[in-house]
Phi, psi and omega in degrees: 000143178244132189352297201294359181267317196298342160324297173306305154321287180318310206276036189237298158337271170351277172309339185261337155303322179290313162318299161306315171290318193275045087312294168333313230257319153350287173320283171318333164304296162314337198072026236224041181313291174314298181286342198267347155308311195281315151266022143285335160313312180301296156333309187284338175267304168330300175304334169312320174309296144342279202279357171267338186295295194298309185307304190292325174312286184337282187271025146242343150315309193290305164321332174238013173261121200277182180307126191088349204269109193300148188287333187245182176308125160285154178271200151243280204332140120323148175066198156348291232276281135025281197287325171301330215254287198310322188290332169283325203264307147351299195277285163355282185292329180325276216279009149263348178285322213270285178007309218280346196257326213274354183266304187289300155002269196302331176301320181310299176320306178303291208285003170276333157129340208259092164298299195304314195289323213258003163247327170284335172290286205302344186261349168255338186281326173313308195279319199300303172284331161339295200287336192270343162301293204320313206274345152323298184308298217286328213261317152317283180324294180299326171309292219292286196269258181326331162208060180298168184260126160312104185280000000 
């Protein structure tokens, strides 16, 4: 795989995530306890898969990246679409960092067995990785795909 690939990657991660929770959350819904384990389980290892995929991007651009050479993706758009993008990349990132303590936390909970604290924790963590997978994809497309930067 090559440096310029690992985006698409990531943001393909992403997307199966975002599948796998709103399965997960289907399931649990249904009372599907046992599927709905395997696959947030599932959901939770793809996002790692994710965050060692982005991390290794990071610091091998940053290895190759030459003097003056910004370490990240520039954006294009203009105008609305700007403001729209940094308050979505802003917001993103806040709430991936919070992500990084609140998925493994509500999991530890499921699997200690104390399901009432682990639907309470789940109910703030859900919508939260919910947004940072989608907005993980959305934040691909506007680099990449929708407005990539004139090199």
């Amino acid at each position: 795989m090559t440096l310029n690939a690992i985006p698409a990657f990531n943001a393909a991660l992403n997307g199966l995530a975002t599948i796998l929770i709103t399965i997960g959350f289907v399931l649990i819904k249904q009372r599907k306890e046992r599927a709905h384990r395997a696959v947030m389980l599932s959901a939770g290892v793809v996002s790692a898969v994710f965050l060692v995929g982005y991390l290794t991007h990071k610091a091998l651009k940053g290895a190759a990246a030459g003097a003056g050479e910004a370490l990240h993706t520039q954006f294009g758009g203009e105008g609305p679409i700007r403001t729209v993008y940094y308050v979505m990349l802003v917001t993103h990132i806040l709430l991936a960092i919070s992500i990084a303590y609140l998925v493994p936390r509500t999991f530890l909970l499921a699997m200690k067995g104390d399901y009432v604290a682990h639907k309470r924790w789940a109910r703030f963590t859900y919508p939260i990785w919910y947004y940072v997978s989608v907005t993980g994809v959305l934040v691909y497309f506007f680099l990449y795909v929708w407005w990539p930067k004139a090199a």
